[in-house]
C-alpha positions as CSV (number, residue, x, y, z in Angstrom):
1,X,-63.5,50.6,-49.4
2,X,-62.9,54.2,-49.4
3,X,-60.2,55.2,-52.2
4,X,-57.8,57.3,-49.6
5,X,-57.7,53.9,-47.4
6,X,-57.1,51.6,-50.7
7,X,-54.3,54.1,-51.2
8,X,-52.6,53.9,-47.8
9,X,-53.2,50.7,-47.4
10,X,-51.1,50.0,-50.7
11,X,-48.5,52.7,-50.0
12,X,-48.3,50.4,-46.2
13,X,-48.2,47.2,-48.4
14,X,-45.3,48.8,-50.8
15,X,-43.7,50.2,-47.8
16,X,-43.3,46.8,-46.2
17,X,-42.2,45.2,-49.3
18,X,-39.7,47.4,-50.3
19,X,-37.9,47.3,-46.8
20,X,-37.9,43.6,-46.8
21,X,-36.5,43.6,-50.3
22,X,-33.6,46.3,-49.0
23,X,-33.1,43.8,-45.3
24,X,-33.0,41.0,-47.8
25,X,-30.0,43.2,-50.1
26,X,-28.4,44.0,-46.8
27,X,-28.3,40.1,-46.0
28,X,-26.9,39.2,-49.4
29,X,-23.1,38.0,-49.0
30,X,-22.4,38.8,-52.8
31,X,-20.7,42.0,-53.2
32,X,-20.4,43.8,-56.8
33,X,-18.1,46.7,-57.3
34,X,-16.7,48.7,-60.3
35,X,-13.5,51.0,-60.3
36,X,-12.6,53.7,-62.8
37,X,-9.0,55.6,-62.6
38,X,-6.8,58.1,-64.2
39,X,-3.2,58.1,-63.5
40,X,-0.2,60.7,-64.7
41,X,2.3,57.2,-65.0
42,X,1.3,53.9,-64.3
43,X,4.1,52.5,-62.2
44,X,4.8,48.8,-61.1
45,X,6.6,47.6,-58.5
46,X,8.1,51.3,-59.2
47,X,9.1,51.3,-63.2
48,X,6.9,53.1,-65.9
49,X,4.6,51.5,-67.5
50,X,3.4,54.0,-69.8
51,X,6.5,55.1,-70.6
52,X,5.7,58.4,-68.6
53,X,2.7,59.0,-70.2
54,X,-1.1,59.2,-68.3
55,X,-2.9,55.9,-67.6
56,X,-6.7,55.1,-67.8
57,X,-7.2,52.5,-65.9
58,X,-10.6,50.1,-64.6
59,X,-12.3,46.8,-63.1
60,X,-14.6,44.8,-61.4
61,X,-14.6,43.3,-57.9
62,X,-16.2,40.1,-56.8
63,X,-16.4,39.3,-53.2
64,X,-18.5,36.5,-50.6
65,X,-18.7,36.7,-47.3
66,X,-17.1,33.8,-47.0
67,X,-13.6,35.9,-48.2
68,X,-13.6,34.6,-51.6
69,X,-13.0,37.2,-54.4
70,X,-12.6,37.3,-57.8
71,X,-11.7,40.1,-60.0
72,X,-10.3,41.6,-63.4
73,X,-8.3,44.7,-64.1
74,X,-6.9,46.9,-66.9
75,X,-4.7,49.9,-68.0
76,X,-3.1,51.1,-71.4
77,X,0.6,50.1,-71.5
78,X,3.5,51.4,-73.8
79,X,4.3,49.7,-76.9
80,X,7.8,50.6,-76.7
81,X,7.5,48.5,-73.0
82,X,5.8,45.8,-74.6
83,X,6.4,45.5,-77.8
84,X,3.1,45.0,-80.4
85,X,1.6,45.8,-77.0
86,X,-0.8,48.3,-75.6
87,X,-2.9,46.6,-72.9
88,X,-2.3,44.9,-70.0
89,X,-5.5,43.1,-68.5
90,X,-4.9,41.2,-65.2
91,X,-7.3,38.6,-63.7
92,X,-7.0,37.4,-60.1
93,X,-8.3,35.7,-57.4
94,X,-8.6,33.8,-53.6
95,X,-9.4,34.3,-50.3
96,X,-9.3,37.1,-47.5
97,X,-9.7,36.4,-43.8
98,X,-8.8,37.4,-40.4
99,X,-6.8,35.4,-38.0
100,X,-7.7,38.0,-35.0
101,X,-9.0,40.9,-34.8
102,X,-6.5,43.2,-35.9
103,X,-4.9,40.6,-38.0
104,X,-5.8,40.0,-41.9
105,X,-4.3,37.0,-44.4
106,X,-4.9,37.5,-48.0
107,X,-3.7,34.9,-50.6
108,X,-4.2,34.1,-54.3
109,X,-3.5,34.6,-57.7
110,X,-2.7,37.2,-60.8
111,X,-2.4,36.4,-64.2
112,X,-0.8,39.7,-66.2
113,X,-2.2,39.1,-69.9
114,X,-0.6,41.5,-72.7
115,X,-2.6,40.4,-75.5
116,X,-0.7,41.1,-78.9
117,X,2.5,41.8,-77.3
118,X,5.6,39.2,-77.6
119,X,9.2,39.7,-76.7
120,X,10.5,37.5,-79.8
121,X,9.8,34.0,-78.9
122,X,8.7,34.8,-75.4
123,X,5.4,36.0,-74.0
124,X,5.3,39.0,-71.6
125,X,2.1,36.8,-69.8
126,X,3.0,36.4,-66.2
127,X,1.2,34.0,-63.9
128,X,2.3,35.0,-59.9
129,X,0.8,33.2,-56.7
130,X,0.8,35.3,-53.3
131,X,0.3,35.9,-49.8
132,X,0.3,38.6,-47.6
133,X,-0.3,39.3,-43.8
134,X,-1.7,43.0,-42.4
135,X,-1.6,44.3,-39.0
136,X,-4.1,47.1,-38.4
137,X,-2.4,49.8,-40.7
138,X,0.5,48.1,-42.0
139,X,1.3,45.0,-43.9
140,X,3.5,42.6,-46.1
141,X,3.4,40.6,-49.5
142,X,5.2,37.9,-51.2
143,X,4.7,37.5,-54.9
144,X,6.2,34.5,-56.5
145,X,6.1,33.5,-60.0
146,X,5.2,30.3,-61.9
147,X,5.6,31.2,-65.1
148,X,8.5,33.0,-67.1
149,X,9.2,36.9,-65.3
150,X,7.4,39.4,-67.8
151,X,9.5,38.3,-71.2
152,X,12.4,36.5,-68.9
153,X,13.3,33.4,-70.2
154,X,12.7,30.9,-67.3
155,X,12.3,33.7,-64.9
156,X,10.0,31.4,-63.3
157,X,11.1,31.9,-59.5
158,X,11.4,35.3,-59.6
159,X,9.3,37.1,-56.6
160,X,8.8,40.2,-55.1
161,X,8.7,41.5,-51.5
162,X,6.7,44.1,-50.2
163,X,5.8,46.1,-47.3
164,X,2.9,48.6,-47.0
165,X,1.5,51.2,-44.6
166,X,-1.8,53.3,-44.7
167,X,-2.1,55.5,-42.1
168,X,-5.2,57.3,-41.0
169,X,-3.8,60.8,-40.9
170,X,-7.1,62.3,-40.2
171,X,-10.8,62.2,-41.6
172,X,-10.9,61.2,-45.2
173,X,-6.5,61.4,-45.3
174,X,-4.7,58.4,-45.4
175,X,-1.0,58.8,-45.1
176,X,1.3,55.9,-47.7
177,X,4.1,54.6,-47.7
178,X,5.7,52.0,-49.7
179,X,9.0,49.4,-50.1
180,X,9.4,46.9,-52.4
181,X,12.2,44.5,-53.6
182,X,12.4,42.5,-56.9
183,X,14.5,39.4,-57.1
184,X,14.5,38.4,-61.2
185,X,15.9,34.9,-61.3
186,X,18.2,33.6,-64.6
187,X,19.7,37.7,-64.9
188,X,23.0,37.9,-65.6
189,X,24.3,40.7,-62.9
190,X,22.3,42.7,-61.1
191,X,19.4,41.2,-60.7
192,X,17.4,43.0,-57.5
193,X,15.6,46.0,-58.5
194,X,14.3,48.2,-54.9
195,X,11.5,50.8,-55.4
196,X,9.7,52.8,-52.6
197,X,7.0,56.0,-52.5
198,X,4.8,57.8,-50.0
199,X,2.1,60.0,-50.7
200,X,-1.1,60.6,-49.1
201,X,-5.1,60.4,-50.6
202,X,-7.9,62.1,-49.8
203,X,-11.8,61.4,-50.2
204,X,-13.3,63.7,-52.0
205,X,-16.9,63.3,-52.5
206,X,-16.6,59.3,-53.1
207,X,-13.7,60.4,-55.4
208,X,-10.1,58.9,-54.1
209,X,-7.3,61.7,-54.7
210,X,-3.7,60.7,-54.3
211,X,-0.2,62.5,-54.9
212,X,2.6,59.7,-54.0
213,X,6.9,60.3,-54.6
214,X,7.9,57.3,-56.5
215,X,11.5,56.0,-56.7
216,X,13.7,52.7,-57.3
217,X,17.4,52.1,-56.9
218,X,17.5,51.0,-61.1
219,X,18.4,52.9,-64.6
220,X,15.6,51.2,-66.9
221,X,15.9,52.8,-70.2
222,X,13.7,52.3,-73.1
223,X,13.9,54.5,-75.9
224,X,16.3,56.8,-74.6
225,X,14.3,57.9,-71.2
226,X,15.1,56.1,-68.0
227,X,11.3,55.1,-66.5
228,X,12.9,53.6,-63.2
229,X,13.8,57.3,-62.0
230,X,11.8,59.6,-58.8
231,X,8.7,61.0,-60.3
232,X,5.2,62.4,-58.6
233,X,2.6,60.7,-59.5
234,X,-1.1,62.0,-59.3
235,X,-4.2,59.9,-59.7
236,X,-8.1,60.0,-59.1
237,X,-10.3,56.9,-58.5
238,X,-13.9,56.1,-58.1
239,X,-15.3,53.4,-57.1
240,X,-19.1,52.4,-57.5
């Protein structure tokens, strides 16, 4: 056979191949993703956790078709937060559906793991179950915990309450908005801590850009400097 026709004949062969392998990828219901971040303060549920200082921050995303996911996440922390500490490394879990559709259900599990850190004879480890319910751009979340609140003694039972809302401004903006409330159970006094932010992100080039105005209702100081007060917070995230 001539050599030209050997050679198209194998360039038709590899053709076909290679787009059955890439059908076959497209087909697959496992789905693989990595996320790397940068943050100028790493707040939760509206309260520093870097004691005002920039976050660098990463994970990995498993999901199945079928709505299962699995995942694992981590960001420095401050030591003068949690004390010995300087990592927090969450690992969570469940399932993701729709029940129409512009309706979504998500519920699972979190596990916040501060390895070294201890709050005397407590552990700062937080287990929390939850659930949450979306409607096109909005949504809400109930957090609960099972295990003792972040260094509480028996804060088991404490949860938090959230509502959330992305809004499509325009190509590549989303609009944010945020409001959250944090019951602590077995805390002498005041014991509900509100926070709330909006913001906006853009896509940049497969790069997520935001700029959010974060605030709570609490004075939470450590070390002299109250990291519950209004701050803007800028961040970049990619995700591949």
């Amino acid at each position: 056979m001539d050599s030209k026709l050997i050679a198209a004949a194998a360039a038709i062969a590899f053709s076909a191949l290679s787009s059955a392998y890439a059908a076959e990828e497209a087909k697959s219901p496992h789905t693989l993703t990595g996320n790397l971040g940068f943050a100028s303060d790493y707040r939760f549920r509206g309260v520093s956790q870097t004691q005002k200082q920039p976050a660098l921050q990463g994970g990995f995303d498993y999901a199945h078709a079928s709505g299962i996911y699995l995942g694992t996440w981590a960001s420095n922390v401050s030591g003068k937060l949690y004390e010995d500490g300087s990592l927090e490394w969450d690992f969570y879990g469940g399932y993701a559906g729709s029940l129409t559709k512009d309706i979504g259900y998500n519920v699972g599990g979190i596990y916040y793991f501060y390895p070294g850190a201890n709050a005397g004879s407590q552990k700062y480890n937080t287990f929390e179950v939850y659930g949450g319910l979306n409607y096109k751009w909005i949504g809400g979340k109930l957090s609960y915990s099972l295990t003792d609140f972040f260094g509480v003694d028996k804060g088991d039972g404490s949860y938090y309450l959230e509502g959330n809302a992305n809004y499509p401004l325009m190509d590549k903006v989303t609009l944010t908005a945020h409001y959250g409330l944090q019951k602590i159970d077995d805390v002498v006094g005041d014991d509900d801590i509100q926070d709330w932010s909006i913001g906006a992100t853009y896509d940049w080039n497969g790069f997520l850009l935001g700029l959010s105005y974060v605030d709570t209702d609490e004075n939470v100081s450590v070390d002299g400097k109250n990291i519950a007060n209004s701050t803007l917070v800028l961040s970049v995230k990619k995700t591949f």
